[in-house]
Structures are given as C-alpha cells and as structure tokens.
VOBA-1610 file (N, C-alpha, C; in pm, whole numbers, padded with zeros to 5 digits, always signed):
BEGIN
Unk+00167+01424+00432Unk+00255+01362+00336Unk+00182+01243+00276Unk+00181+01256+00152Unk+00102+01135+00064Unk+00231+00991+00068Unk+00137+00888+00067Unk+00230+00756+00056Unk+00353+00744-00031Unk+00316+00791-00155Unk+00395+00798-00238Unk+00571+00907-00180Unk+00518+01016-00170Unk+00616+01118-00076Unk+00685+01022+00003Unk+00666+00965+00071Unk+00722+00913+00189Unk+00796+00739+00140Unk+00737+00691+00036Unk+00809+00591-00025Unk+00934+00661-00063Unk+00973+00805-00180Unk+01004+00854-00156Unk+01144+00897-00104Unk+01102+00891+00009Unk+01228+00983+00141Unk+01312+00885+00155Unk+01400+00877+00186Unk+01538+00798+00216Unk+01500+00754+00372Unk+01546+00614+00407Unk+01517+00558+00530Unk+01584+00651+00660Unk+01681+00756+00611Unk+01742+00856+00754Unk+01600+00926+00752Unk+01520+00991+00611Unk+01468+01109+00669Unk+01319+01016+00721Unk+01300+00901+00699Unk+01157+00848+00758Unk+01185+00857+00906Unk+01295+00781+00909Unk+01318+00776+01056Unk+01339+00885+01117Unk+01344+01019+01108Unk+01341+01164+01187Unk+01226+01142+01138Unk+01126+01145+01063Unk+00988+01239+01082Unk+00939+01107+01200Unk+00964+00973+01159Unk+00904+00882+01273Unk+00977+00957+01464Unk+01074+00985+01451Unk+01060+00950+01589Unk+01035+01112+01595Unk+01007+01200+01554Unk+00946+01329+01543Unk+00732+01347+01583Unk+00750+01260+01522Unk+00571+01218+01549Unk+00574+01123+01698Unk+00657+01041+01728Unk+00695+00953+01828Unk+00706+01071+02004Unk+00782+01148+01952Unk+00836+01220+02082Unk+00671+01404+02030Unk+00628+01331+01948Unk+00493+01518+01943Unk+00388+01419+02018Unk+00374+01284+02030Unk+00312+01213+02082Unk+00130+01169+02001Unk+00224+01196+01819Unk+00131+01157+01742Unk+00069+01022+01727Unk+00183+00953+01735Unk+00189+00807+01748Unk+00280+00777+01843Unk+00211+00626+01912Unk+00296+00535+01999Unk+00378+00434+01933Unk+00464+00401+01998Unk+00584+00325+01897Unk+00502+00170+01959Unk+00478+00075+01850Unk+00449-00028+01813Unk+00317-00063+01780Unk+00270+00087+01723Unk+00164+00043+01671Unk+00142+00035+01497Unk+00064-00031+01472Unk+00077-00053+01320Unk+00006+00010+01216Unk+00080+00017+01084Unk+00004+00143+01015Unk-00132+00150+00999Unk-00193-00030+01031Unk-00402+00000+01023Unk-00406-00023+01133Unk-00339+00002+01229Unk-00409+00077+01382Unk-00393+00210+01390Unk-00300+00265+01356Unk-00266+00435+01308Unk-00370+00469+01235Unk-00445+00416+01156Unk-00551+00448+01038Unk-00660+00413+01105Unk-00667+00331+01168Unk-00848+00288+01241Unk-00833+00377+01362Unk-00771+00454+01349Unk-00732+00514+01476Unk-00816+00702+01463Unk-00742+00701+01358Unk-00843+00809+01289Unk-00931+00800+01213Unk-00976+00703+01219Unk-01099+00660+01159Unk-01090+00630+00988Unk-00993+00563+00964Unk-00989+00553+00818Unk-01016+00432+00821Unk-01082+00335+00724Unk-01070+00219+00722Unk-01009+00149+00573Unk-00945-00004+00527Unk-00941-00007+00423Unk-01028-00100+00353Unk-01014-00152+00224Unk-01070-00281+00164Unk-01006-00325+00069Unk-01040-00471+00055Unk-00972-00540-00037Unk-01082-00501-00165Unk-01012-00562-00297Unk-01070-00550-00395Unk-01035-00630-00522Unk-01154-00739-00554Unk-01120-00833-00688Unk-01086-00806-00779Unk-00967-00824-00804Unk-00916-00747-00911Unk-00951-00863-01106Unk-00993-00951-01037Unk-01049-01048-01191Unk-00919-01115-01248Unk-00842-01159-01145Unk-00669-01206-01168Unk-00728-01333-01207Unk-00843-01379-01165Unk-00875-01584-01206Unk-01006-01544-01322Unk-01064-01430-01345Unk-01131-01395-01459Unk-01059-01453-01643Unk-00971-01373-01660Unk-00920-01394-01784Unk-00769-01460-01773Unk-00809-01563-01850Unk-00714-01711-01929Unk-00620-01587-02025Unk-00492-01583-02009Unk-00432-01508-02073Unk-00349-01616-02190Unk-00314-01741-02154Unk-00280-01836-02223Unk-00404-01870-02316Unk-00506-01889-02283Unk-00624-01934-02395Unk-00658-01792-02484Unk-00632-01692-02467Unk-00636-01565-02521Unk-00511-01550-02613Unk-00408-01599-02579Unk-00282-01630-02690Unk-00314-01667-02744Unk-00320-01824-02723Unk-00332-01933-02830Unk-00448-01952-02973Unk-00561-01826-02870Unk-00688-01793-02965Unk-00629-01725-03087Unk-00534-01626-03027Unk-00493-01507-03128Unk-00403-01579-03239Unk-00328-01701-03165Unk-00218-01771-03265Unk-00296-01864-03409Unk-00460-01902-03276Unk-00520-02009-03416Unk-00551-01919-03571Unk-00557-01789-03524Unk-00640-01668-03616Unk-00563-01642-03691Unk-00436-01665-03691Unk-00340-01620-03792Unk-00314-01676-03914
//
C-alpha cells in the first residue's frame, strides 16, 4: 500500500490493517515508522528546498517598480 492509499483509508480501516500486521507479527507495537523503514533497510533524507534562496517580497516590489 502506497502512502498516499493509506492517508486515504479512514482511521477504522488503518487501525484493522495495523493490528492485522501487529498480531502476522509484521511489526511490533511501539515502534516507529523510521524504525519500521531502517528496519528493512530503507533509509530517508532531508532536502533544501531554496525556501531562504528567493526574496518573494523583493521579486514583487521589482515587478511593481516595472510598471
């Protein structure tokens, strides 16, 4: 099931597939979703998204002097 799918599902049906994986003994209950993932070997990363790159106010005000 992709992330999205499971955003998704209504909190009854998460909670049957959770305690469904809980009692197949996929997962142990209190572990967390990047220990579930480092677990199978996935890892994640952050990524700069350039949010302090571009002045969106000085990019207005540029567009306002031009007019």
């Amino acid at each position: 099931m992709w992330p999205h799918e499971w955003d998704a599902c209504s909190w009854d049906l998460q909670r049957l597939y959770y305690e469904g994986m809980v009692a197949e003994g996929l997962i142990e209950v209190g572990e967390s979703p990047e220990a579930l993932a480092a677990k199978d070997g996935m890892t994640g990363r952050t990524a700069d998204t350039g949010a302090g790159v571009i002045d969106l106010a000085a990019m207005r005000d540029q567009f306002a002097a031009q007019r």
